[in-house]
C-alpha positions as a printed NumPy array, in Angstrom:
array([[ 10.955,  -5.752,   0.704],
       [ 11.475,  -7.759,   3.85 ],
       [  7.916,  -9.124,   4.074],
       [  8.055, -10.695,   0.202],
       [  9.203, -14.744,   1.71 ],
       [  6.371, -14.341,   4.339],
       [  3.876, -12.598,   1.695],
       [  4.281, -14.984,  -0.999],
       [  4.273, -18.383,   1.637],
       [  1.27 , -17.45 ,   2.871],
       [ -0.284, -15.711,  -0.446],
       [  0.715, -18.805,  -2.907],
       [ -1.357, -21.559,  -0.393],
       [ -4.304, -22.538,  -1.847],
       [ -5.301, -23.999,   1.641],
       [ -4.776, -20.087,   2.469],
       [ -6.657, -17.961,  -0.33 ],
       [ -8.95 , -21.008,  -1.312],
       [-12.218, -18.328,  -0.188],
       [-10.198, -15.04 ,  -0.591],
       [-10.75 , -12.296,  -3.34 ],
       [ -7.307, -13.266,  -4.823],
       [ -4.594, -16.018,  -5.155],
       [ -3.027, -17.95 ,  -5.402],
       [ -0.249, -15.289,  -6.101],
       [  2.844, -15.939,  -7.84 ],
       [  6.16 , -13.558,  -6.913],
       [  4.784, -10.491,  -9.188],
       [  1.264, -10.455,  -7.225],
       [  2.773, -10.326,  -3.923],
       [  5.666,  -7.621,  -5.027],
       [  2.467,  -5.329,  -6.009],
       [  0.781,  -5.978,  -3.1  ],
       [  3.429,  -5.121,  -1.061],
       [  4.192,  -1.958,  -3.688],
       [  0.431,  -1.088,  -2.719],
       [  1.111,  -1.221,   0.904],
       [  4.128,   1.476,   1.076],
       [  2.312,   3.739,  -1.726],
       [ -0.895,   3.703,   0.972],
       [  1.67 ,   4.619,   4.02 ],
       [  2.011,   7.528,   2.789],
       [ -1.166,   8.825,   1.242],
       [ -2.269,  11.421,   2.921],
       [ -5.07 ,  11.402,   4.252],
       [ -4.44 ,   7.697,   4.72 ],
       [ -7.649,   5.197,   3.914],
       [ -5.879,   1.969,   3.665],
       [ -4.321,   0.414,   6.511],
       [ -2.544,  -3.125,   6.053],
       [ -1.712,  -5.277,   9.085],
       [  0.442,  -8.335,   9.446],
       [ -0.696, -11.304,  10.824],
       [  2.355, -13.043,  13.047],
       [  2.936, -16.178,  14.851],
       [  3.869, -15.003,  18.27 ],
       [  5.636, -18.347,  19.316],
       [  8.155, -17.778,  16.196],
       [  7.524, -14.2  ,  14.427],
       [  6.401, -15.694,  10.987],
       [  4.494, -13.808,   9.229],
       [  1.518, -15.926,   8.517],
       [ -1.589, -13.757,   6.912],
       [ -2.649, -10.391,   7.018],
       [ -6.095,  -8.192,   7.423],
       [ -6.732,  -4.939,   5.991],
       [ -8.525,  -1.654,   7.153],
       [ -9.885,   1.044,   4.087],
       [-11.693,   3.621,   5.452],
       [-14.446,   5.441,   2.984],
       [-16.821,   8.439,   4.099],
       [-19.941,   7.579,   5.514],
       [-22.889,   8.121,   2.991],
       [-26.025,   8.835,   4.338],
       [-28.467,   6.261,   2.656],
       [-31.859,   7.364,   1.85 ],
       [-33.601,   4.184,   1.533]])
């Protein structure tokens, strides 16, 4: 897992996660996550998309954003 350093920098801030749905992470909670990641690559058909977040000026890996797709329910009310 390449990404762990980067994952668990940014992942273990508090400044980072302090109004995120999880962290601070210690090295377990990012290996998962990143476990979670390749296991959604290659569900098929694929509903969760991860993205990296990178620093152009240097290429560190500094966050990342997620996309999960779910059918469209029409609502009745």
């Amino acid at each position: 897992m390449d990404d762990l350093a980067g994952v668990q920098r940014y992942a273990s801030d508090m400044r980072v996660v302090e109004y995120l749905t999880f962290g601070p992470n210690n090295e377990s909670d990012s290996v998962e996550f990143l476990r979670r990641c390749q296991i959604d690559r290659a569900a098929q058909p694929r509903q969760d998309h991860a993205f990296a977040i990178v620093r152009q000026a240097d290429s560190e890996l500094v966050g990342s954003c997620g996309l999960h797709l779910r059918p469209w329910r029409k609502r009745t009310h």
